[in-house]
C-alpha positions, 0 to 999 in steps of 0.5 A: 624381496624376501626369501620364502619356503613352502609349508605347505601345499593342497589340491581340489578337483571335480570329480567329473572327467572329460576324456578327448575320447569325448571331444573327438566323438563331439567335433568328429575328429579322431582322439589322436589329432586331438592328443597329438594337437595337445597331448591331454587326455582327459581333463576335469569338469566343475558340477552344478554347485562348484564354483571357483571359490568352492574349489580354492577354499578346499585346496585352501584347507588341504594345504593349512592342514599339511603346514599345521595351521589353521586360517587365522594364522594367515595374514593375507590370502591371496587368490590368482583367478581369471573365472571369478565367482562373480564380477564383485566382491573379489573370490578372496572374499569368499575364501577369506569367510569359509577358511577363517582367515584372520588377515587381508585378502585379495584377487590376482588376475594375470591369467594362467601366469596369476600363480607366478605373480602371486609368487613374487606378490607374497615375497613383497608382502613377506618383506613387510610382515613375516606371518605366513601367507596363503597362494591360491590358484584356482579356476573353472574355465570350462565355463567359459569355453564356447562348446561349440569351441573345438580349440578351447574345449579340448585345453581346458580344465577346472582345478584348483591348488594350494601353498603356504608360503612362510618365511626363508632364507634371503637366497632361497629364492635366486631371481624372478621375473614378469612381464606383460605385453597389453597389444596381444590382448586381443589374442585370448578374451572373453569380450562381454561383461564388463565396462568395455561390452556390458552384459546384455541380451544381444551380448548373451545370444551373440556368445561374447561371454564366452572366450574366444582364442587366436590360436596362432598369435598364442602359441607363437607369443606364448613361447616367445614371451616364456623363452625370454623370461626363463632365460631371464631369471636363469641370467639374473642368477647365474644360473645354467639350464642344466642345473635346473633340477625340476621345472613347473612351467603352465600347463598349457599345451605340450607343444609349447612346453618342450618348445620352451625346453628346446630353445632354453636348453632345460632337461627334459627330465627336469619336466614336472607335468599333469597336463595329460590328466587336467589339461590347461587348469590356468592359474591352478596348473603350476601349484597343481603340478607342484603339489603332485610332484610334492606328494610323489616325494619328487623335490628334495631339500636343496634343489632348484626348482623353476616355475614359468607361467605365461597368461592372456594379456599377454602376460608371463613370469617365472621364480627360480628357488632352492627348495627348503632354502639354501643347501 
């Protein structure tokens, strides 16, 4: 695989804030079960009109903007997304029109792990062609949680997050790795709407489009499988937890990352994390957090940096880097 920097990097949020303050008042409990259960405060909400695609397309411009590039320098978009648009053509598509890009384009579903994927998919497409390319993590899964739903509704969060990735030293980039278990998909799904269950009035009155979450089986798997693949690539490197300088993992629930951190032996310091503000954004929770941490200055030139992202599947991944390429 080709080594890669980051040129450049975008968000897009709804304006719209549900605070647990909210949720509590709706499911009678108080706010502190639900920030202890979580540790999200508030998360952001999509308006009538924003989409998925509307979402990526913002974040999109934001980051070709800071790398000082317009769409038709892009060779391929690609768009890691588990709430598309719609069920065809791909959200890429509709990116690929509203930002002008002049190569291929193409969808990820590997659920909130989509943006790990989308890492190591472009460092394949890097190695063929050195043209820059556009990650685009981006979801609305507010959408698709049941409002009667106390355990989804208080995770999730719309959002939407930006990279440009560019060509870089061979070992900028010092390990990788993915993973997928298919017999947990059961764990976490939306049942209704495609081949397996068609869209149909009884599916719609029954609530099978909405997700529906074994919160046990995830949290269990979750940290088992994000456990595995960071130790994983911090092995293939030769790579110590403590020399990790800054870790991006999925924001998915604050018990489950320093779970994660506790059996991995990484700094608590090293955290980059958002999720009491966003919640769970899926596949926008990693290049989200990034890019804030990137806005504060956080990250340096010649640091590690350590993304780990784990999805409904189940699936899971993680990419460790140098930033700014080799010290």
């Amino acid at each position: 695989m080709s080594g890669f920097d980051i040129a450049g990097w975008g968000k897009a949020l709804p304006e719209r804030v549900i605070t647990s303050a909210e949720l509590a008042d709706r499911f009678g409990v108080d706010e502190d079960w639900v920030v202890s259960r979580c540790g999200i405060r508030e998360r952001r909400a999509v308006d009538p009109g924003q989409t998925t695609a509307s979402l990526a397309a913002e974040a999109g411009r934001a980051a070709l903007d800071k790398a000082g590039l317009t769409g038709a320098d892009i060779a391929h978009l690609i768009v890691a997304t588990a709430t598309p648009e719609q069920p065809s053509p791909a959200t890429s598509a509709f990116v690929h029109h509203e930002l002008g890009i002049g190569g291929g384009a193409m969808d990820i579903n590997s659920e909130c792990a989509g943006f790990v994927y989308g890492l190591v998919t472009a460092m394949g497409f890097l190695r063929m062609d050195r043209r820059p390319i556009l990650l685009i993590g981006s979801d609305t899964h507010t959408l698709t949680a049941n409002p009667a739903d106390r355990d989804l509704s208080i995770l999730v969060g719309d959002g939407a997050a930006a990279v440009v990735l560019v060509p870089g030293p061979e070992d900028s980039v010092l390990a990788w790795n993915l993973g997928a278990d298919g017999s947990c998909a059961d764990a976490l799904k939306v049942p209704a709407g495609g081949s397996r269950m068609p869209t149909t009035a009884e599916t719609v009155a029954q609530g099978l489009h909405y997700a529906q979450i074994k919160g046990n089986e995830i949290y269990l798997n979750a940290v088992r499988y994000t456990v595995r693949t960071v130790r994983e690539t911090l092995e293939s490197a030769k790579v110590s937890p403590t020399e990790v300088d800054h870790v991006v993992p999925h924001q998915a629930n604050l018990r489950i990352i320093n779970s994660v951190f506790q059996h991995t032996g990484l700094r608590p310091e090293a955290l980059v994390t958002n999720l009491e503000r966003y919640g769970n954004t899926a596949s926008a929770s990693i290049p989200l957090a990034l890019t804030e941490a990137l806005e504060a200055g956080r990250i340096r030139p010649g640091e590690l940096v350590l993304f780990a992202g784990f999805g409904a599947g189940m699936t899971w991944g993680s990419v460790l880097m140098r930033w700014g390429g080799a010290a």
